[in-house]
C-alpha positions as CSV (number, residue, x, y, z in Angstrom):
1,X,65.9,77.7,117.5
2,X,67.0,80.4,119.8
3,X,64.2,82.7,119.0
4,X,60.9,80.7,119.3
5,X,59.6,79.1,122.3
6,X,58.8,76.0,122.3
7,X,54.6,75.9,122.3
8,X,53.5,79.2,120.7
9,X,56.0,78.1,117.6
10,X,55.8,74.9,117.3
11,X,55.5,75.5,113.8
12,X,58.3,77.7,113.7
13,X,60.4,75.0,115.5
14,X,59.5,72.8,112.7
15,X,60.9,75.8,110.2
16,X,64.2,76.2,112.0
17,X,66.9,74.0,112.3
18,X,66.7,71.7,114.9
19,X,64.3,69.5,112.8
20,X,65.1,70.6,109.3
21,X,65.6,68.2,106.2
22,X,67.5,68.4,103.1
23,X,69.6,66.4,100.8
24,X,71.6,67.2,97.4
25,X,69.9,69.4,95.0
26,X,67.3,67.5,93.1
27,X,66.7,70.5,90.6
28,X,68.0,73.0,88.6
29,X,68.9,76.1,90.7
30,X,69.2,79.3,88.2
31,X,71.1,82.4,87.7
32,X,72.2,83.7,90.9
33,X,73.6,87.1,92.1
34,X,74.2,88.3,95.3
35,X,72.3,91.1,97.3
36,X,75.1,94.0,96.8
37,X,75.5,93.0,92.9
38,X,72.4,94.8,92.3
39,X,72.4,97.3,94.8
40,X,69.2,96.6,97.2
41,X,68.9,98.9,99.9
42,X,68.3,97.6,103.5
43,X,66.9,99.2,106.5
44,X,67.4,97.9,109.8
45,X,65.4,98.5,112.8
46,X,64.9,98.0,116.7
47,X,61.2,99.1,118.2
48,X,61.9,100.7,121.5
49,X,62.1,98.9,124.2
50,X,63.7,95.2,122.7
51,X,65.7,93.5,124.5
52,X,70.0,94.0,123.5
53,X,70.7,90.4,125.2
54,X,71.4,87.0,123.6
55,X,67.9,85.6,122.2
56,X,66.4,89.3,122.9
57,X,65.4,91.7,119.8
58,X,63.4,92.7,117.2
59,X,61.5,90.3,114.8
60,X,60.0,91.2,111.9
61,X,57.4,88.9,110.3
62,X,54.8,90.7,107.8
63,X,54.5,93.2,105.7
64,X,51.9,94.4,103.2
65,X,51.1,96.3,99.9
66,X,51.6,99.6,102.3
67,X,54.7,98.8,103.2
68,X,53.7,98.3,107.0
69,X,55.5,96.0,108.8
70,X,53.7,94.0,112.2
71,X,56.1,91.9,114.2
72,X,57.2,91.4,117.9
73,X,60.2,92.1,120.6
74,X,61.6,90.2,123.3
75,X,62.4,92.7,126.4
76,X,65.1,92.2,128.3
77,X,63.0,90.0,130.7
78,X,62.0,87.9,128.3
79,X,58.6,89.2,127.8
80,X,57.4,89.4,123.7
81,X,55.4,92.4,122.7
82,X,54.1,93.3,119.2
83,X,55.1,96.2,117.6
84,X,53.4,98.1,113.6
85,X,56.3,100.1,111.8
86,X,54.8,102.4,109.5
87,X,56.1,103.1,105.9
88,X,57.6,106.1,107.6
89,X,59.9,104.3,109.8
90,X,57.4,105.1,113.2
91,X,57.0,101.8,115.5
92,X,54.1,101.7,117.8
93,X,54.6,98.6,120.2
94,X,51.1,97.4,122.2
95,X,50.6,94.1,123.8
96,X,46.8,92.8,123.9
97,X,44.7,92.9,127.2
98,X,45.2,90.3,129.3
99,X,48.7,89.1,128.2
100,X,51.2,87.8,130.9
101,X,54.3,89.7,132.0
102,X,56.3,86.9,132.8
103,X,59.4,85.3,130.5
104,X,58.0,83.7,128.3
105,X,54.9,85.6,127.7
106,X,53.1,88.6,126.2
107,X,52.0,89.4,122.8
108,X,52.9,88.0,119.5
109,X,51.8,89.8,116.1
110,X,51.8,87.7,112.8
111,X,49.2,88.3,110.6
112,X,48.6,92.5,109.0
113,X,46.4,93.3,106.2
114,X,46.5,96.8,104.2
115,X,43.9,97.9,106.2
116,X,46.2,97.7,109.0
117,X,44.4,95.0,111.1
118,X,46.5,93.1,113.2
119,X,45.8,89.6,113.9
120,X,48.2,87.1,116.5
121,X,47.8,85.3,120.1
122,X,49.0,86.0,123.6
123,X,50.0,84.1,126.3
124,X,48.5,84.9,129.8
125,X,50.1,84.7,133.3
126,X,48.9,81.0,133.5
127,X,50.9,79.9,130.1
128,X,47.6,79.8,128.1
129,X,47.8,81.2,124.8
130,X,44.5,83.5,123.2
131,X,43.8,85.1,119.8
132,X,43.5,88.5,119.2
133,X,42.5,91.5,116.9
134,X,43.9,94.6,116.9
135,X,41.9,97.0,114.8
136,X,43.3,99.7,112.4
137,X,42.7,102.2,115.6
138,X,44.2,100.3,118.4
139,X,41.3,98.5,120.0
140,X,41.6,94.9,120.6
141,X,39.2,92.3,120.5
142,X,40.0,88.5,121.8
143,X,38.6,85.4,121.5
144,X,39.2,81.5,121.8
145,X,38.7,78.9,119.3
146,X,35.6,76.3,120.7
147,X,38.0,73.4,122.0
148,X,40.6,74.9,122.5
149,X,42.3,73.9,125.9
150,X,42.8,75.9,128.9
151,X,46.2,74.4,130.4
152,X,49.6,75.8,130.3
153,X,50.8,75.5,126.5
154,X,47.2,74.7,125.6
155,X,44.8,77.7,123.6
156,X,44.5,79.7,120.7
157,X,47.0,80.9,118.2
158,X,45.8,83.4,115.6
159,X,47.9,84.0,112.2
160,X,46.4,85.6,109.3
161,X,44.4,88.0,108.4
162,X,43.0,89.0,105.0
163,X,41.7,92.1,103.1
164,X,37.8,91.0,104.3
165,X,39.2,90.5,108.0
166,X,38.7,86.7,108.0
167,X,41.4,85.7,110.6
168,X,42.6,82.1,109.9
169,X,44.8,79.8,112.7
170,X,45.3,77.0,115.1
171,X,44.4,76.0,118.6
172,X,45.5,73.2,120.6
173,X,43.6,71.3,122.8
174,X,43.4,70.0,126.4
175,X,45.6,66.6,124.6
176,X,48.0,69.1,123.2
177,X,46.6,68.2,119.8
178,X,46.5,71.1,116.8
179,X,43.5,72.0,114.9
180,X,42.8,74.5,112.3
181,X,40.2,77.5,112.3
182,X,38.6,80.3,110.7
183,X,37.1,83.1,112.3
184,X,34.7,85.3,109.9
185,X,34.8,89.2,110.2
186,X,31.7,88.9,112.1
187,X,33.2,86.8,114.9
188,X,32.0,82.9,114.3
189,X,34.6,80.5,114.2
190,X,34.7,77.1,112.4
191,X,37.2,74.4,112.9
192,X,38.8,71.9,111.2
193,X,41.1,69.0,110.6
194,X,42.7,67.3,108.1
195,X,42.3,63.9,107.6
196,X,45.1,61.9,109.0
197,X,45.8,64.2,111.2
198,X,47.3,62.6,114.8
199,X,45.6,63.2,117.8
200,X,48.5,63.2,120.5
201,X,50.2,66.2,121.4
202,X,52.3,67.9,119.3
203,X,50.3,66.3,116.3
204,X,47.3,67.5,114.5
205,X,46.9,70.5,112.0
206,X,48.3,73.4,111.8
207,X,47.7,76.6,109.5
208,X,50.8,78.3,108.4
209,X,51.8,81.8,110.0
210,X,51.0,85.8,108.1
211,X,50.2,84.6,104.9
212,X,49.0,81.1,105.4
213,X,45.1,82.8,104.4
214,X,44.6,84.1,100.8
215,X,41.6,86.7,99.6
216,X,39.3,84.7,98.4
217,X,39.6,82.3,101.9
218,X,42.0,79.6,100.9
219,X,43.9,78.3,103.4
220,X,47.4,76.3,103.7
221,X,49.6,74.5,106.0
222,X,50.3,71.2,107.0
223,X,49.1,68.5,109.5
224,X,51.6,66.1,112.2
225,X,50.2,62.4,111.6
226,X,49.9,59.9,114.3
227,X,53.8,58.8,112.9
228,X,55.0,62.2,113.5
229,X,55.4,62.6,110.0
230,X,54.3,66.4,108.5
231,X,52.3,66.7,105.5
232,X,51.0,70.0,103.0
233,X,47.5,70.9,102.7
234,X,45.1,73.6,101.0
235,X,41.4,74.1,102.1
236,X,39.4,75.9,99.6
237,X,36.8,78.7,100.9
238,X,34.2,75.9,100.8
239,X,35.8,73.8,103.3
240,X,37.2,71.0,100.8
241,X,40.7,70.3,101.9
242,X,43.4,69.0,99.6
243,X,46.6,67.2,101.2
244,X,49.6,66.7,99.2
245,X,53.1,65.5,99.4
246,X,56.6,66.7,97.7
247,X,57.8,64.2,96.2
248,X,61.2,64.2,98.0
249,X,59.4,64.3,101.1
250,X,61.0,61.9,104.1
251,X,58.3,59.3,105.7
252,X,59.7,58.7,108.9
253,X,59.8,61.7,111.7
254,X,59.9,64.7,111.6
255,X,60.4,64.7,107.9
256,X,57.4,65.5,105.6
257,X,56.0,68.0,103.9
258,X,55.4,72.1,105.1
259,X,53.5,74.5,103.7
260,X,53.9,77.5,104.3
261,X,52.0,80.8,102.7
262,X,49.8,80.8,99.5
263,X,49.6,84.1,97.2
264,X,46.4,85.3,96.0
265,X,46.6,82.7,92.8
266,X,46.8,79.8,95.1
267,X,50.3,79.4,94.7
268,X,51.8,77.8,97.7
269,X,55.6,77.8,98.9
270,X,57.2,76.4,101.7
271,X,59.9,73.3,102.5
272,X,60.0,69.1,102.1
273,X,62.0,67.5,105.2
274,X,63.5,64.1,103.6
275,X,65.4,61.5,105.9
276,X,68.4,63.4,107.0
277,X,67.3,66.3,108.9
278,X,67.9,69.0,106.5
279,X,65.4,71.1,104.2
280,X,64.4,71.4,100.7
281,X,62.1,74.4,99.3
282,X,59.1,73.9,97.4
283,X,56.7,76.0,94.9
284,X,53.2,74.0,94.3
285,X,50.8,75.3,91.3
286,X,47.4,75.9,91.6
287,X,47.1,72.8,90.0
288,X,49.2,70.8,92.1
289,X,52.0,70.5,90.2
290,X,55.3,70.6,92.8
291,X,58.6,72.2,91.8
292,X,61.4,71.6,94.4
293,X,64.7,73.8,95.0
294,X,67.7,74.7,96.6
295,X,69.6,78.0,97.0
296,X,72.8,78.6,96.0
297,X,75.0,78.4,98.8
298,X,72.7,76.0,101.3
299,X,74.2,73.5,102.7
300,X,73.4,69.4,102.5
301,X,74.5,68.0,105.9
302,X,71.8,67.7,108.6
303,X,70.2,70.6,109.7
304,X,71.4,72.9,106.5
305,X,69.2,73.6,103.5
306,X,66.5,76.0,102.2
307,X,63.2,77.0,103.6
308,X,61.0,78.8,101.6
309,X,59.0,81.2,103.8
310,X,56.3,83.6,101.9
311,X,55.4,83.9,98.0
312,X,54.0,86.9,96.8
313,X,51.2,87.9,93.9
314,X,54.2,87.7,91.0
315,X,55.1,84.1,92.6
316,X,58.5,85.2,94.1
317,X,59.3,83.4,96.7
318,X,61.2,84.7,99.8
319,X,63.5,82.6,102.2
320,X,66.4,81.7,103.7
321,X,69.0,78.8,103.7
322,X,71.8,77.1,105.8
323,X,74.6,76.9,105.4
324,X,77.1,74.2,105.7
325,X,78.3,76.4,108.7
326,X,75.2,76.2,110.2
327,X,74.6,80.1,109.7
328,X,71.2,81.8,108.0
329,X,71.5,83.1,104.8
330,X,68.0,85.5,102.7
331,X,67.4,84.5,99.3
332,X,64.7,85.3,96.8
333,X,63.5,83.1,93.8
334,X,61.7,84.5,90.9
335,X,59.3,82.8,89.0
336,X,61.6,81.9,86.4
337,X,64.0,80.1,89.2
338,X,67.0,82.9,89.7
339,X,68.4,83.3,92.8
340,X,69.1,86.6,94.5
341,X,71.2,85.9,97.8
342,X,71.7,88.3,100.4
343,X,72.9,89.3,104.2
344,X,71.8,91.6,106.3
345,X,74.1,93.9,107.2
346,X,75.6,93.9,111.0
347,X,74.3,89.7,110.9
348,X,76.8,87.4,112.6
349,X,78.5,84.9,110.8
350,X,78.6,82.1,113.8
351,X,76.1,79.2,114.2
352,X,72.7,80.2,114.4
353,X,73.6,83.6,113.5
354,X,72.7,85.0,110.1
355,X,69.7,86.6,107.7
356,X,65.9,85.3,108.0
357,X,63.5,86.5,105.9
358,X,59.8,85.9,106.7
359,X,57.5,87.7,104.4
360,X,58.0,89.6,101.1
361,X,55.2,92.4,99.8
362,X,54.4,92.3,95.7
363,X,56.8,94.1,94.9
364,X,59.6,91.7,96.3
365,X,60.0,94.5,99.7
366,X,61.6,91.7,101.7
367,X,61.0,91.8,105.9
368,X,62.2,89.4,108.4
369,X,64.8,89.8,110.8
370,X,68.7,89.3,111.8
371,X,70.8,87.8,114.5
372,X,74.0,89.5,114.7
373,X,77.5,87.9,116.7
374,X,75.8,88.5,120.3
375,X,72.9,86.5,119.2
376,X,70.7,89.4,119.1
377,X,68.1,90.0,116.3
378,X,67.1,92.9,114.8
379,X,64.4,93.8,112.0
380,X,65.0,94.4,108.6
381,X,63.7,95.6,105.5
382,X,65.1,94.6,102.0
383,X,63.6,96.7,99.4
384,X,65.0,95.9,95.4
């Protein structure tokens, strides 16, 4: 988990291996063809001013019908700042008022809408983290979640943002516990959490990252119970909120079940974590039904497997998978259950090195970024 810290992604941490889950394949995987077969084009890219150092770099996270791109850099001294690339190549880096200078600190961008609204968190020169809105012409707006806490770690993380500029997210409070909230366009915020939610730190509910917020207000992720064990939810626009479980799911921690995006039809993707720290992907219907999956290629051991990160409006889902080498491979899954695999280019081919997609667009566009051999990353962007 080179590239997250430890607080501001605990969600990510739960993504990456460390505390993945996985075991044999439990379903049929597909035709599969790799990237170069069918001659995708990639673009790579580095917004001025990242970092060329070991856990340093580019990251990109989102991108949208426009083909924008929002993400973040780590600087050489540590210190993350969000960047837009527009569909023309142009990066415009910003950091939001008030953010810390220190290691550790700065801005994070995850959530973009076509609009170009930009939605993520901060942390401040006391380790607190605050939401933010960046606004089509640069201005910024913040604002904390009501219980969120004010210590170091502690505070508000903001994720999504739709086509109505609803901003969904989480917030941890002064126990370290997770909640989820919504913030309206016009600024009010309500909070929630899931039932059986745990109420120590590092539990509690959590709303997945970018595209974790749908149109019509749906909203997904997953909840830490009191066991330590994760497990998927949806809350419809009215509040009602639906938990679920892959079947495959492990009980005991950290294994469970995480969502994490839903597309515009309510279809939800994201990863089971059964008993032997490794991962499994998932694609749950609107109507709950739950198909699990593994890419070609991924591996079975602990920390190995597939992780499926964002689907998009034709329900392809984009990912990535470990190997049994412990390096990070892109995939993308049509509806039908092929396979495309693919690599970066210039990604290393050592531990922890490799190709992670985060986000694909509806036409399958494919961002995310890359860690070459000097454990670097670098932003990408996969177009079919």
């Amino acid at each position: 988990m080179t590239n997250r810290r430890a607080f501001a992604q605990l969600y990510a941490a739960v993504r990456r291996k460390g505390v993945l889950t996985i075991c044999v394949a439990l379903c049929a995987l597909g035709l599969s063809l790799s990237g170069s077969a069918i001659g995708a084009t990639f673009t790579t890219f580095d917004a001025p001013g990242a970092g060329t150092g070991s856990g340093q770099g580019t990251f990109g996270v989102g991108i949208v019908a426009t083909g924008t791109i929002a993400g973040y850099y780590i600087d050489a001294n540590g210190v993350y700042h969000g960047f837009l690339r527009a569909k023309d190549g142009s990066i415009t880096a910003f950091d939001a008022p008030g953010a810390g200078t220190g290691s550790g600190q700065g801005t994070l961008a995850y959530g973009l809408n076509s609009a170009g609204a930009i939605t993520g968190f901060y942390t401040d020169d006391n380790g607190v983290n605050h939401g933010y809105l960046r606004a089509s012409s640069g201005a910024f707006t913040t604002f904390d979640a009501p219980g969120a806490g004010t210590g170091s770690g502690e505070g508000t993380l903001a994720g999504n943002i739709n086509p109505a500029g609803t901003i969904a997210g989480y917030y941890a409070d002064g126990n370290g516990a997770f909640h989820g909230f919504v913030r309206a366009s016009g600024g009010t915020i309500t909070t929630f959490t899931a039932s059986g939610s745990g109420t120590s730190s590092g539990q509690g509910t959590l709303t997945a990252l970018f595209a974790g917020l749908s149109p019509t207000g749906a909203i997904t992720g997953y909840y830490v119970d009191a066991n330590g064990v994760g497990h998927g939810y949806v809350r419809g626009s009215d509040g009602t909120i639906t938990i679920f479980d892959a079947q495959g799911a492990g009980t005991t921690a950290p294994a469970g079940t995480f969502a994490a995006s839903i597309n515009p039809d309510g279809w939800i993707a994201g990863f089971l974590a059964p008993e032997n720290d490794s991962a499994i992907g998932f694609l749950r219907s609107p109507a709950g039904a739950i198909t699990e999956f593994n890419a070609p290629g991924a591996g079975t051991a602990p920390q190995t497997g597939t992780v499926g990160e964002n689907v998009n409006p034709a329900d392809q889902i984009a990912g990535y998978y470990i190997d049994a080498n412990l390096v990070d491979h892109g995939f993308t899954r049509n509806k039908g259950g092929s396979f495309i695999t693919f690599d970066a280019p210039g990604a290393g081919t050592g531990s922890g090195q490799g190709t992670v997609p985060q986000s694909n667009d509806p036409v399958n566009g494919i961002t995310g970024y890359y860690t070459d051999a000097n454990g670097t990353a670098h932003g990408f962007l996969r177009t079919p």
